[in-house]
C-alpha positions in Angstrom: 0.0 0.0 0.0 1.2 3.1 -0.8 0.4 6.9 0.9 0.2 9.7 -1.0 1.5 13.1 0.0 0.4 16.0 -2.9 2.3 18.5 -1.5 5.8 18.6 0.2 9.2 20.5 0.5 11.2 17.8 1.5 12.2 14.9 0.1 10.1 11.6 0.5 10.8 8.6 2.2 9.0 5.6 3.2 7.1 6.0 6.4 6.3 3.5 9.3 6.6 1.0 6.7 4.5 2.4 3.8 6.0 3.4 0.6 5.2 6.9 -0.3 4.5 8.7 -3.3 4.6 12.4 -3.2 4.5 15.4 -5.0 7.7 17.7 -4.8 6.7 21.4 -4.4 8.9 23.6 -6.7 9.9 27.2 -8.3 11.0 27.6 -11.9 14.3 28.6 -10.5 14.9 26.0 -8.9 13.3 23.2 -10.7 16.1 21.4 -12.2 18.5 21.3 -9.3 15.7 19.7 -7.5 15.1 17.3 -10.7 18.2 16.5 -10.7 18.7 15.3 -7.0 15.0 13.6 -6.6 14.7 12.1 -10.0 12.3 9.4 -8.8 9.8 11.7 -7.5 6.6 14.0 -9.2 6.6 17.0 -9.4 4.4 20.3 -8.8 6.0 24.1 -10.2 4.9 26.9 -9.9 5.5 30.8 -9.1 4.3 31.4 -5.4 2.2 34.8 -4.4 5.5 35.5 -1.9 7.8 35.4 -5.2 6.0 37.2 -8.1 9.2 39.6 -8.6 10.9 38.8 -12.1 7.2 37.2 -13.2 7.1 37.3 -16.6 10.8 35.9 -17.1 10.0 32.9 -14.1 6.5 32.7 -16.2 8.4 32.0 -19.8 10.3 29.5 -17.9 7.7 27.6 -16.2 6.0 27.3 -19.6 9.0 25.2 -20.7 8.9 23.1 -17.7 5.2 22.6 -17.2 5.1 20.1 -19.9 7.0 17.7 -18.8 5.9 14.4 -17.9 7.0 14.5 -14.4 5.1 17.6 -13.8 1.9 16.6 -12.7 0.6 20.3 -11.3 1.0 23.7 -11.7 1.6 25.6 -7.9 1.8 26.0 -5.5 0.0 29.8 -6.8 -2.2 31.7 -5.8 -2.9 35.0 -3.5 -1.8 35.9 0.1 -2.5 39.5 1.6 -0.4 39.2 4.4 3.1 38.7 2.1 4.3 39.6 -1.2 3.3 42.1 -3.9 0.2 44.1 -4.2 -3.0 41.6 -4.5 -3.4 43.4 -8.0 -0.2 42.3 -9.1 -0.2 39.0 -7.4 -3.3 38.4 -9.4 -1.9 39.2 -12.7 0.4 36.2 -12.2 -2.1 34.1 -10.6 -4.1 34.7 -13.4 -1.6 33.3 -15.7 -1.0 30.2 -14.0 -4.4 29.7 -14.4 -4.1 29.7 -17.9 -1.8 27.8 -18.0 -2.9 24.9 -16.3 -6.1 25.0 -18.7 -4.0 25.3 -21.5 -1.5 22.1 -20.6 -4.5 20.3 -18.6 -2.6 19.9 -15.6 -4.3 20.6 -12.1 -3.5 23.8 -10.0 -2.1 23.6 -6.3 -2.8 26.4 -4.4 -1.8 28.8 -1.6 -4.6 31.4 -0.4 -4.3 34.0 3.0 -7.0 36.2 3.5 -8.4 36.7 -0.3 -10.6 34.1 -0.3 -13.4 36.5 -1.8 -10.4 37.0 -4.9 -10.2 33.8 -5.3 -13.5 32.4 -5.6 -14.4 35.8 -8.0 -11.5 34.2 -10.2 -13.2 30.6 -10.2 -16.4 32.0 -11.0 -14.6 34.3 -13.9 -12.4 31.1 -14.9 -14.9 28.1 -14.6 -12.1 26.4 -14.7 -12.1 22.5 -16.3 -8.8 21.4 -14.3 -9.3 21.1 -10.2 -8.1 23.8 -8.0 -6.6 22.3 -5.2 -6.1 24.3 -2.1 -3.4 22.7 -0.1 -2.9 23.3 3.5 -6.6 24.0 3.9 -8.1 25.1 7.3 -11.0 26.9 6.5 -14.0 27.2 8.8 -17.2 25.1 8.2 -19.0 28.0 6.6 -16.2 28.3 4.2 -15.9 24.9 3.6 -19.2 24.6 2.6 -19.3 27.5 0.3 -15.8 26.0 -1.9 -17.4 22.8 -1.8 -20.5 23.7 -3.7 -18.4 25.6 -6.5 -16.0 22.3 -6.6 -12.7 23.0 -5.0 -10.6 20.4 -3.7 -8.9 20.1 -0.4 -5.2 18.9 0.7 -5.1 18.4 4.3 -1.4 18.7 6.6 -0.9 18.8 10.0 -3.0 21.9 10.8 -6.8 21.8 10.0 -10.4 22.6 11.4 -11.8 19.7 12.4 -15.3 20.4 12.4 -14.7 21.2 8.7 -13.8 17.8 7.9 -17.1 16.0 7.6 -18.2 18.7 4.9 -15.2 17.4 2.5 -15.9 15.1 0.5 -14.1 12.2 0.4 -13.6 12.0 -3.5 -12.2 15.5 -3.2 -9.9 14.8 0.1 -5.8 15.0 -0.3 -2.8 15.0 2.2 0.3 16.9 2.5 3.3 17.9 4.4 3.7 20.3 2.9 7.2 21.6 5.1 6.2 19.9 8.2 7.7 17.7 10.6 5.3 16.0 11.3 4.7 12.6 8.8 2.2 11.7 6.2 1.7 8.4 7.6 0.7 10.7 11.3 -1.9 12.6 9.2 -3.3 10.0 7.8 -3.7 8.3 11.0 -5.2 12.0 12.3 -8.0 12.1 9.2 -8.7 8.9 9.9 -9.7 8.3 13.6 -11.3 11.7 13.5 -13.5 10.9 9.9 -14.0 7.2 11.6 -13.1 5.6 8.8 -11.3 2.5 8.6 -7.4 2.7 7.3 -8.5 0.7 4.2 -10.7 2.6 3.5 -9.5 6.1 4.0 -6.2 4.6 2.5 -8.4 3.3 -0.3 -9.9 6.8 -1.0 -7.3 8.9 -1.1 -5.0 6.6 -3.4 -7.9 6.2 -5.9 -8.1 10.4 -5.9 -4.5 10.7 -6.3 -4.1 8.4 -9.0 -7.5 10.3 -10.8 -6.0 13.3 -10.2 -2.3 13.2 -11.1 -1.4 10.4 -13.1 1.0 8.8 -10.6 0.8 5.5 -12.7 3.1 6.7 -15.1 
């Protein structure tokens, strides 16, 4: 059995005995050092809201590496009003990643502070056909409810609202690291005592979602 971690820093390892598959968070810039030294891994790139200086150069490049078999998402992207540029410029290269990841039909990973009412006025805009998958999520259950009905997706780390968990559904439930300590095979444990499901199960559910959604077969 493997676990599947969508969204990390670090490099993988197995854990507690399970094999892992994960998804290596990285920048344009630094996409092919980290290419070069996890070769066996997948990968997500992307330009983060933090790091939108130099866009249109880091944009030309992650063109040229977004193809790539690989690649299996574009992100982490998205908005953050508490860091970075000014929300109208972080926008502008949000925006592009967005089309982008229609254009290649790869899925978007994303990282969103305090502009959720941005972000959701870009989905409705968009009407995206690739997922948008916010990663780290720990919204409220108000919150949850309202990006479940327009179809986002959620990746779950070591930090999250557990009273919004029962409003995910499980065909649109991931898990991450993202740059934690703590392990995948701990948060998995976490999501499942707390959703009651059995480890089969849950295991079961968020393989088959991982596979659907990225293409880790290949």
């Amino acid at each position: 059995m493997y676990l599947y971690n969508i969204h990390t820093h670090k490099a993988c390892t197995s854990d507690a005995g399970y094999q892992v598959r994960c998804i290596l968070n990285t920048y344009p810039d630094t996409f092919y050092a980290q290419k070069e030294s996890s070769p066996d891994v997948w990968f997500s790139c992307g330009i983060h809201p933090w790091h939108t200086f130099e866009a249109e150069r880091k944009m030309d490049l992650l063109r040229s590496i977004a193809s790539q078999d690989r690649v299996v998402a574009i992100g982490e992207a998205g908005l953050d009003k508490l860091r970075g540029e000014s929300i109208s410029r972080q926008i502008e290269v949000f925006s592009a990643q967005i089309e982008l990841s229609e254009q290649i039909r790869k899925p978007l990973i994303i990282h969103c502070v305090k502009a959720w009412e941005e972000l959701i006025s870009l989905y409705k805009s968009y009407r995206p056909d690739m997922p948008w998958i916010i990663h780290g999520y720990r919204g409220n259950v108000e919150q949850t409810k309202q990006l479940v009905k327009l179809g986002f997706r959620f990746s779950i780390g070591s930090k999250f609202n557990r009273n919004s968990l029962a409003y995910i559904p499980l065909d649109s439930l991931f898990c991450e690291t993202d740059d934690s300590n703590v392990s995948i095979c701990r948060i998995y444990s976490d999501l499942c005592t707390i959703s009651g499901l059995g480890v089969k199960l849950f295991c079961d559910c968020i393989e088959g979602n991982s596979i659907k959604m990225f293409y880790f077969s290949h």
